[in-house]
N, C-alpha and C positions, 0 to 999 in steps of 0.2 A: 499748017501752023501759021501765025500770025507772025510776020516780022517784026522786028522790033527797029526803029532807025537810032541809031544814037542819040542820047540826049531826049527821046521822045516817050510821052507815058501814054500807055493806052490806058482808058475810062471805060468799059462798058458793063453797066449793069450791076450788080450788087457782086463786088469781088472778094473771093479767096486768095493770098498766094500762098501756096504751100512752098519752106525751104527746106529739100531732104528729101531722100525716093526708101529709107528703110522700111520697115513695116509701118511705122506709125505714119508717115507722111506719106506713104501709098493708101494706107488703110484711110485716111484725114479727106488726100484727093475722092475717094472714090464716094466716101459716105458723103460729101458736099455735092460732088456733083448730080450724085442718086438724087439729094434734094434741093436742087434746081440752082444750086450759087451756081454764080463763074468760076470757074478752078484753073490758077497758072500752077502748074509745080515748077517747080526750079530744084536743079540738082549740077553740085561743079563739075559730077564725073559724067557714067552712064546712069540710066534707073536702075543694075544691078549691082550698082559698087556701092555697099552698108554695109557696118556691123550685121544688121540682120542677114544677110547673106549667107554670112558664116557662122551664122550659129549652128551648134551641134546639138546643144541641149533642145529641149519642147517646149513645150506651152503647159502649161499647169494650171489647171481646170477639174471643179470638183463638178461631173457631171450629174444630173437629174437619176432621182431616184431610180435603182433598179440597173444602173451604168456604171456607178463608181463604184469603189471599193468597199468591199463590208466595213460600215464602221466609220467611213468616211464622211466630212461633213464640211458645209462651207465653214461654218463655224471652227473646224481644224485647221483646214486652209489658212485661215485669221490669225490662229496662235500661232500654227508655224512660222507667220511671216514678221510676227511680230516680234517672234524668240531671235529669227536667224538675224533681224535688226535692233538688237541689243534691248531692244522694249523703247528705244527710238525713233519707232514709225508714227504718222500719225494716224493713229485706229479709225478714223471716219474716211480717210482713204482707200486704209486698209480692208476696209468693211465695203467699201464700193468697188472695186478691183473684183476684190473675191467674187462677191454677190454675183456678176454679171459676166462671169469666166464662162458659163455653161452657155451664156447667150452669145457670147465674142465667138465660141467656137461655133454654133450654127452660124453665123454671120460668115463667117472664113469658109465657112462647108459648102454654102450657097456662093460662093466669089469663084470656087472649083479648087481648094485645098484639098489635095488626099494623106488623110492621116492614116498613120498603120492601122493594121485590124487584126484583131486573131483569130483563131483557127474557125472560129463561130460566125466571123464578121462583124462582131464589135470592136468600138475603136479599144485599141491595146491601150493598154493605162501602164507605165512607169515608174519603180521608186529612184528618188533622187536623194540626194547627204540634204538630211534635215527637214525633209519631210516625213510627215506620220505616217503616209499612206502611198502606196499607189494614184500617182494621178494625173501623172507628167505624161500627154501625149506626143508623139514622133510624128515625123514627116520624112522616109526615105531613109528611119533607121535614126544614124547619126549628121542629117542633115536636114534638119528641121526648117533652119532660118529659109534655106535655097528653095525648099519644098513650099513654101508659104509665099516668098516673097517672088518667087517666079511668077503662082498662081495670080495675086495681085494684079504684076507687070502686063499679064496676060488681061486680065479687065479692065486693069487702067489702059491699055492702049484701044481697045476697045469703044471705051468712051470718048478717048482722042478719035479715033476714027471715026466716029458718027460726031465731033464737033464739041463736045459736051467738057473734054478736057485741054487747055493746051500744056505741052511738057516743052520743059527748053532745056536739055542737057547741055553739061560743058559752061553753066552758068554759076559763077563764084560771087554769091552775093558776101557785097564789101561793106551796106549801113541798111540799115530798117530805116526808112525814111520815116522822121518824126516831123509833123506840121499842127503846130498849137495843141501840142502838148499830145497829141494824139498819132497812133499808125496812119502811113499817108503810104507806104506802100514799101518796095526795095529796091536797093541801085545796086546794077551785079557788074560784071567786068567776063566776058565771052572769055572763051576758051584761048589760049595763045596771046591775047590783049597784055600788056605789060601796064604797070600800075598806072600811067595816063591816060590808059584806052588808046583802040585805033586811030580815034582820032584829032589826037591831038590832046595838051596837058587836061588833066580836070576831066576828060570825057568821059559819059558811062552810060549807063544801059539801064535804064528804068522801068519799072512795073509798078501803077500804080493800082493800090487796093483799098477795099475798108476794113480790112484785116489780115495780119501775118499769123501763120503756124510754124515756128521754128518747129520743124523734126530734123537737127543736125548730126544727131547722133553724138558719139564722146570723141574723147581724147588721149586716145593712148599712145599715139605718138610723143605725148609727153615723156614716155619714158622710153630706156632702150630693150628692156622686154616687155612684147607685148603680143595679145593675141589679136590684136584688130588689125583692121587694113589701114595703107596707106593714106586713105582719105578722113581717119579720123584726127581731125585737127582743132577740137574744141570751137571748131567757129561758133555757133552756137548760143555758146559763155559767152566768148567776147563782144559777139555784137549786140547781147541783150546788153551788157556792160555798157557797152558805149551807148547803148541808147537808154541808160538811166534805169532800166530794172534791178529791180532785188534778184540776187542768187543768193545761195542755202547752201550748207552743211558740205562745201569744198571739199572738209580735208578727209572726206568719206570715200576714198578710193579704193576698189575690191581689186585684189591680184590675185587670177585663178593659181591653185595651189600644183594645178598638173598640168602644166606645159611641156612640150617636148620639146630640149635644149642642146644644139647641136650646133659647133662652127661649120661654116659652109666655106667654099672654098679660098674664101678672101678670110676668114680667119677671125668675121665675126660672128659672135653667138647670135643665133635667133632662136624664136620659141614658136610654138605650132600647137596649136590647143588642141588637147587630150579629153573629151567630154567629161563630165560628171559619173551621166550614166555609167561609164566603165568600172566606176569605185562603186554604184549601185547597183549593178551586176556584181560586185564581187571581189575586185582588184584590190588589192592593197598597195602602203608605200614601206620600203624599207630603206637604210641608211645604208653607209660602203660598206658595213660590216654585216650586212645582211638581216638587221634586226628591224622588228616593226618597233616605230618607235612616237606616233603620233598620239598615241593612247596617251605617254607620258606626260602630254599636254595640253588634253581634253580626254573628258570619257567620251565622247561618242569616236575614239578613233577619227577613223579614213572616212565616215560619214559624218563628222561635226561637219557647223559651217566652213564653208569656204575658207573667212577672214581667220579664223582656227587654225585650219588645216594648215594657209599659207603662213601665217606665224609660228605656227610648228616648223616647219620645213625651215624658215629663216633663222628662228632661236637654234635646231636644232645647228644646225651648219655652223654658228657662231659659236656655239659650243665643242668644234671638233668633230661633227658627226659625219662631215663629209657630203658628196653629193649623194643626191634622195634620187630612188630611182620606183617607177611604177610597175608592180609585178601583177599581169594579164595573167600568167603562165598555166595557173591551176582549173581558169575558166572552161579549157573546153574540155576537160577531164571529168568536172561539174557537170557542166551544161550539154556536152556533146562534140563531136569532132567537127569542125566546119562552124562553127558558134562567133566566133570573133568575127570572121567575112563576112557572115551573115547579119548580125546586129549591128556592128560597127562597119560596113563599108569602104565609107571615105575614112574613115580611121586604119583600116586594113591595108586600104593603097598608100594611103600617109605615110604611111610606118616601113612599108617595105621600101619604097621610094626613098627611105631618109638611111634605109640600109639594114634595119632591125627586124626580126622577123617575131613579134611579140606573144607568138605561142610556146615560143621556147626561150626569148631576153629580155631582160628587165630594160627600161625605156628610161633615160637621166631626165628626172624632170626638174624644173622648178619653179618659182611664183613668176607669172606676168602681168603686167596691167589691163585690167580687165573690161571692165564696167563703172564709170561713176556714180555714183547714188546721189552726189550734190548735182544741183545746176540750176537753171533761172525755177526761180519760188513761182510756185501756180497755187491755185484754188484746186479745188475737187473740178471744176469744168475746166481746166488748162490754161486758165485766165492767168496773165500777171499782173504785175503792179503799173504796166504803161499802157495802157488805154489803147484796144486792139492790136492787142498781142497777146500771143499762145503761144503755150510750148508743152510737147509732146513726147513721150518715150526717152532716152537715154538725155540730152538735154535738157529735162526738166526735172525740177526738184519735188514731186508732188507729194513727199512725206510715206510713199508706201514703202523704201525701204529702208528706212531710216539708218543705221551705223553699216548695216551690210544685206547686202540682196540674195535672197533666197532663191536658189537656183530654178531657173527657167520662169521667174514671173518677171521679165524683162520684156519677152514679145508679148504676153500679155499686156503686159503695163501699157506697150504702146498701141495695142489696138483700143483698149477700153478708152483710156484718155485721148487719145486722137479723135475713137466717136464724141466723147463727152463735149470735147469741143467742138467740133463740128454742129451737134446740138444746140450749144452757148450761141454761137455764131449765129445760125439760122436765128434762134430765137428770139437774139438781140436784135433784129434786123427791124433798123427805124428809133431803138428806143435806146436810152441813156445807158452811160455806160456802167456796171456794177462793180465797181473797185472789191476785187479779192480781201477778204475778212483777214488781218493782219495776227500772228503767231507769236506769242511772247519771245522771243529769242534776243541772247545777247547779238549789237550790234562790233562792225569794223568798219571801220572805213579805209577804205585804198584809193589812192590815184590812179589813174588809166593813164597817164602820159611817162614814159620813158626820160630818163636825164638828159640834158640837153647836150652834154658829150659820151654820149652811152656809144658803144661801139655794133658795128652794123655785123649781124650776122649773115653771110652768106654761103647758100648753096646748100648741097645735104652734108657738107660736113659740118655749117652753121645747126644745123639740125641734130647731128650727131653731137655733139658739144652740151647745146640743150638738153636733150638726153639722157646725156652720162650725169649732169648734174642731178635732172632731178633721182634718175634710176641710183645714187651713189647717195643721197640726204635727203631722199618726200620718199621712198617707198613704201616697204612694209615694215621693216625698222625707222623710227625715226628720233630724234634729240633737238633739243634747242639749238645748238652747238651746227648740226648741220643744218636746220633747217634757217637761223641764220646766216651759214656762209652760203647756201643757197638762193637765198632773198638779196643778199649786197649782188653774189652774181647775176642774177637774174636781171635787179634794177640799174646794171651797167649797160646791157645787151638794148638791141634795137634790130628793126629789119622791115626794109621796104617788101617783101615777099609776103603779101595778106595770110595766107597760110603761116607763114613761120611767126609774124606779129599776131595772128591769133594764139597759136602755142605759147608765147610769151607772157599775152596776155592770165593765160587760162592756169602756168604755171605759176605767176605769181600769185593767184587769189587763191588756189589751192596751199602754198606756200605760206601764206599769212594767216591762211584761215586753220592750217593745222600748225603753226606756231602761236595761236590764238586759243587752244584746247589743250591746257596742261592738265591732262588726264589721258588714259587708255580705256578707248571703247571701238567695239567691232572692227572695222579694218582699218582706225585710226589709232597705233602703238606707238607708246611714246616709251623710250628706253628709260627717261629720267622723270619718269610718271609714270609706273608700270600698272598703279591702280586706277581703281573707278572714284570718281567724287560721291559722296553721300549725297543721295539729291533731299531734298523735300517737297512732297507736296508732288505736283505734278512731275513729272520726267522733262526735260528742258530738249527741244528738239534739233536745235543746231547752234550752227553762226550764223549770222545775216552776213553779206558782204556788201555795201555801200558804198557809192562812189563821196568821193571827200566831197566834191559840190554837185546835188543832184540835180539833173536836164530836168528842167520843164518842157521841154520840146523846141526845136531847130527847123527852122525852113533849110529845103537842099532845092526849091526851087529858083 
């Protein structure tokens, strides 16, 4: 691997940096390097700490005639996605995702992913809440993300070996470096380095390129239940923010509706995600009282969307119903004896490990922050609004799930758009740049700078603080009332801790942009708007979020 000396940019050849090791910034690295860029990845942690990691759900892909399911079509695939995002997505997205699911998965098949298979040797196809059909394939059961993005990890280092990649883990990129108005490459801050760098104020660690692909991943550390890891800290938002991109449709935040919800022994609650698949095998939710009671607030039940289900579970609670628990119990009565350890796994070890034995007790679940659906605005190729820069998979906003994401086209999302970009890149190589086609949408404008006596959050209880706000006024319920005394708190706070002022950041333009949408639509409920606006004419597809004075570009040389 190539050292990096402080303060020094390396130049060589036509470059990539990629920021993010999940699926899509693994998948981003390897498709560039296959054709012939120079590829940095940069990642804060190790290459196996992502969202994708943990995901449990699959990949959803309408495979080539004679593979999918009788009946199934890409064309279904379309509606599905476009139902489960309220008719919010935008369908020319949506229509390129779909299309090219059957081709992502031989791409993945040829990288060395092994998807399940059934008794025949075909890959096994899945139903999931809200799809028509069977078509969600697994990787290892209920550890799909680990199954895919291992295999990745294993060809990306590969291409690191013979030269072709370099990886620099433990690298906290702190600005996209913008030079005459264009990407000039990223300045990161090494592992252990405190906000001046090693050495000395001001110092940092540079990569320069002719293009960035944010794959950051989300932000669910914004709240204080959540299914994500540790490392999801919206960086993402924030440094497209600060370097003057458009981000999209904020206050679109999905909280899966079946978390496993247990204090641990300090006495606070966390949550621990409970697949999909489980309620698509079978499982239901019932209240203290033992009653199914999601139907009440969707007909599709335990199989409506997500953003449904977890609004059921929150109205229902707010209404007296008490905590919501997931009953596995009848599954292997169904299915067979041994059925639960077998499909679900890591789910099986999860459960008894937390103390529950779920062939025979109901599991206390309930909503956690999940997935964002907003994030920096792209094109169909990953393109944004600032001139070589891309963004890819959970931090970008490409319009395919518009109010709320249909479950398991997340790791999809980022393999297709990660190649699409990859493709833009190469192909741009030498020629002008093609500014992304701009989207009717109402504007906002926010400040990026904190008050000038805002007070300094520190440590993880600064973290915790943050948290409780937004987890207590931005969740799945929300009101004017809290989401402004959310906003005054937020614009007090400050934090030299890059992670924690990304969170800051990330929580205010979520926070303005869902106090900017007085109406309810998909995982954005508003308690004192409980309807939908009458549109006209076309469907209107988000917020924009704008900085109050837009960068034309910054030298950081």
């Amino acid at each position: 691997m190539t050292r990096l000396a402080t303060g020094r940019t390396l130049a060589i050849g036509r470059r990539l940096a990629i920021v993010g090791s999940g699926v899509a910034g693994l998948f981003g690295a390897i498709s560039a390097a296959e054709a012939g860029a120079d590829v940095v990845l940069l990642t804060k942690a190790r290459l196996g700490d992502s969202n994708s990691m943990f995901a449990q759900g699959g990949f959803a892909a309408v495979l080539p005639e004679g593979q999918h399911a009788p009946g199934d079509s890409v064309e279904s695939h379309v509606a599905d996605t476009i139902a489960a995002g309220a008719a919010l997505g935008t369908r020319s997205a949506v229509e390129a995702m779909c299309a090219r699911a059957s081709r992502a998965v031989d791409a993945l098949l040829a990288h060395g992913v092994v998807f399940d298979r059934d008794a025949d040797g075909r890959l096994a196809l899945g139903l999931e809440a809200a799809h028509s059909f069977p078509r969600v394939l697994h990787a290892g059961g209920d550890a799909s993300g680990a199954g895919i993005t291992r295999a990745l990890i294993a060809r990306l280092r590969g291409l690191e070996a013979a030269g072709r990649v370099r990886v620099i883990e433990g690298a906290k990129v702190t600005d996209v470096m913008i030079e005459c108005g264009a990407v000039a490459g990223v300045e990161f801050a090494a592992a252990g380095e405190s906000k001046a760098g090693a050495n000395g104020p001001g110092a940092r660690r540079r990569v320069a390129a002719d293009a960035v692909l944010l794959a950051t991943g989300g932000a669910g550390q914004l709240f204080s239940q959540t299914t994500n890891p540790a490392v999801a800290t919206g960086d993402g938002v924030a440094l497209s923010f600060r370097a003057g991109a458009t981000l999209r449709d904020l206050e679109f935040y999905q909280f899966h509706p079946t978390a496993l919800q247990i204090a641990g022994p300090d006495g606070v609650l966390r949550s621990s995600l409970v697949s999909e698949a489980v309620r698509g095998e079978g499982a239901v939710i019932r209240d203290a009282s033992g009653r199914r009671f999601v139907a009440d607030y969707h007909p599709l039940g335990e199989l409506a969307p997500r953003d449904a289900v977890s609004r059921a579970l929150a109205l229902h609670r707010r209404a007296g119903g008490g905590q919501a628990y997931l009953d596995a119990t009848g599954l292997e009565a169904a299915r067979g004896r041994g059925f639960l350890a077998q499909r679900f796994p890591g789910l099986d070890a999860m459960t008894r490990a937390a103390g529950y034995d779920w062939r025979r007790d109901l599991l206390p679940i309930g909503p956690a922050a999940h997935y964002w659906m907003g994030g920096v605005a792209t094109d169909l190729d990953g393109a944004t609004s600032v001139p070589g820069l891309y963004a890819a998979g959970e931090v970008a906003c490409t319009g395919v799930h518009g109010a709320n994401r249909l479950a398991s086209n997340s790791l999809l999302e980022g393999v297709v758009f990660a190649a699409r970009a990859v493709e833009r890149f190469v192909a741009a190589a030498g020629g002008a740049w093609r500014r992304p086609e701009p989207r009717a949408a109402s504007l906002l404008a926010l400040d990026a700078e904190p008050d000038a006596d805002a007070r300094e959050l520190v440590g993880p209880e600064g973290r915790a603080e943050l948290a409780a706000v937004m987890e207590a006024d931005a969740s799945v319920l929300r009101d004017a009332e809290g989401l402004a005394r959310a906003a005054t708190t937020l614009a007090g706070w400050r934090s030299d801790d890059p992670e924690t002022a990304n969170l800051l950041v990330a929580g205010r333009l979520l926070v303005a942009a869902a106090g900017a949408r007085d109406e309810s639509v998909g995982a954005h409920y508003r308690l004192d708007f409980p309807g939908r606006r009458p549109r006209d004419g076309a469907t209107e597809a988000g917020i924009d979020v704008v900085r109050e004075t837009a960068l034309a570009g910054r030298s950081l040389a």
